[in-house]
N, C-alpha and C positions, 0 to 999 in steps of 0.2 A: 589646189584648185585655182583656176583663172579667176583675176576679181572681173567681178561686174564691169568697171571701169577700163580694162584692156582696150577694148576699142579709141576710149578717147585719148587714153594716154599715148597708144601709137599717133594720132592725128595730133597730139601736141607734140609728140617728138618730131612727127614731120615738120609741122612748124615753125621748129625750134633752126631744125636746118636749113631752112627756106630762108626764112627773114627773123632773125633774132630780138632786133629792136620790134619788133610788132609783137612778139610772143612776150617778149619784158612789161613792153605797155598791158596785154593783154593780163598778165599775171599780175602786175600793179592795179588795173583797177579790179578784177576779182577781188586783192583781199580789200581794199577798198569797201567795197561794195558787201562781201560780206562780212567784214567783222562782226562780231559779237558785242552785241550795247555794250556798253562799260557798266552800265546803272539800269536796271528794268528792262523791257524788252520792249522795243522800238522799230519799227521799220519807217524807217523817213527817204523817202522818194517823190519825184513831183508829178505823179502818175493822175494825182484827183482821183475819180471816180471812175475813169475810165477801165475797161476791161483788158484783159491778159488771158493767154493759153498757155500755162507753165509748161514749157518741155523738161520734160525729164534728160537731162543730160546723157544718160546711157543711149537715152532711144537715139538722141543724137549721134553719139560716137557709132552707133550700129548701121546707122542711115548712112554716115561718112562711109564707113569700111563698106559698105554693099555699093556705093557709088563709086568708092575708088579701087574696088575690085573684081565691080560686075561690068556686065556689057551692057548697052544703048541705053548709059547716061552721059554722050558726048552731049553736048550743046542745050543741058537741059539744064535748070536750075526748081529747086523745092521748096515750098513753102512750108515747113516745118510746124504743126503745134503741137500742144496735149489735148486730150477730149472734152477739155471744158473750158466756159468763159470766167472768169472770177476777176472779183477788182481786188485791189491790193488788202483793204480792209477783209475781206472774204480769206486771202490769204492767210493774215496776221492771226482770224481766226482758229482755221484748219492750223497753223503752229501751236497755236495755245490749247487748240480741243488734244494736239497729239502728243505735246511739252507738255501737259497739265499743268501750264504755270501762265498768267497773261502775256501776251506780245499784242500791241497794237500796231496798227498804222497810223501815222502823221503824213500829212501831205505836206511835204518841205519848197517851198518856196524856191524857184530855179535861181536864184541867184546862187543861194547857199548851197545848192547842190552842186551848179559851175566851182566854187571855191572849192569842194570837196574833192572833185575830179582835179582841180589845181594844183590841189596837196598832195598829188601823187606824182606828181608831171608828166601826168597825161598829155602831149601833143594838141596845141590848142583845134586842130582840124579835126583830131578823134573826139576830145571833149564836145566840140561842138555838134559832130554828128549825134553822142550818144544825151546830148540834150534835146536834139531833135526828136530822136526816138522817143524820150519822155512826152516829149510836147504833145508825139501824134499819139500815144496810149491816154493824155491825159483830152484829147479829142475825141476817142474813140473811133481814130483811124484805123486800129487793127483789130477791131475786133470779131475775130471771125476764130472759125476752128476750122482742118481739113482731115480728110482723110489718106492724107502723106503716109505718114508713120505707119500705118497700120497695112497701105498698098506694096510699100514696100519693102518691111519685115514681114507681113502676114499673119500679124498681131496687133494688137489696139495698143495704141501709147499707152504709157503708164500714168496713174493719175498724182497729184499732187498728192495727194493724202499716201496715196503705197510707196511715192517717194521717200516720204517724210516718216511714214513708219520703219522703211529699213536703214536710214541714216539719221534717224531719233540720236 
């Protein structure tokens, strides 16, 4: 059977062939970003209390393959979420209601997170972007949800928790 993940893996081989150093970057800071604590469970991000709409990575790869297979999505660009707002704390939760074990959230201080994207050698133009991002979640510049995902599969995104249940 096809995995779940088919779609994104063809968008990363595309990727790959396109522009290789951006797919490298891209793959350094995922593991980055998710390692696994070494010691307890931790999520350290400088997010604060701001809000988030986790997409489901699948829903993405699906969104890609219907945009780079379908027709009149020339000159159009998507604002991608999942069905709901949650802060990072609300996250660390839904891990530990579905780990049965605790993960919290710390809100890490952007210095120490620039240093962490350093230690990968991140591109200081990418780093800095993906500091920005932080900065504007920890504003709560994005906090909104749409109905993307669901207009153009013709299903509702998947939610953090049904993520996290089939990749527990």
């Amino acid at each position: 059977s096809q995995s779940a993940f088919e779609p994104v893996w063809q968008v990363l081989k595309a990727l790959r062939a396109h522009d290789r150093r951006l797919a490298d970057e891209l793959d350094q800071l995922r593991l980055s970003l998710g390692q696994r604590p070494k010691s307890g469970g931790r999520i350290s991000l400088p997010a604060g209390q701001g809000t988030i709409a986790p997409t489901d990575i699948r829903d993405v790869g699906c969104v890609i393959f219907r945009v780079l297979t379908g027709q009149g999505h020339e000159n159009r660009s998507y604002d991608l979420t999942g069905p709901e707002l949650v802060t990072l704390a609300d996250v660390a939760r839904t891990f530990s209601r579905v780990l049965g074990r605790e993960i919290v959230y710390v809100d890490q201080p952007m210095e120490e997170f620039r240093a962490r994207l350093t230690s990968v050698n991140l591109a200081p133009w990418r780093s800095d972007a993906v500091c920005r991002e932080f900065e504007a979640i920890a504003a709560g510049a994005i906090d909104h949800t749409t109905d993307t995902v669901a207009r153009l599969l013709g299903r509702p995104p998947a939610s953090l928790e049904q993520f996290m249940a089939v990749f527990r």
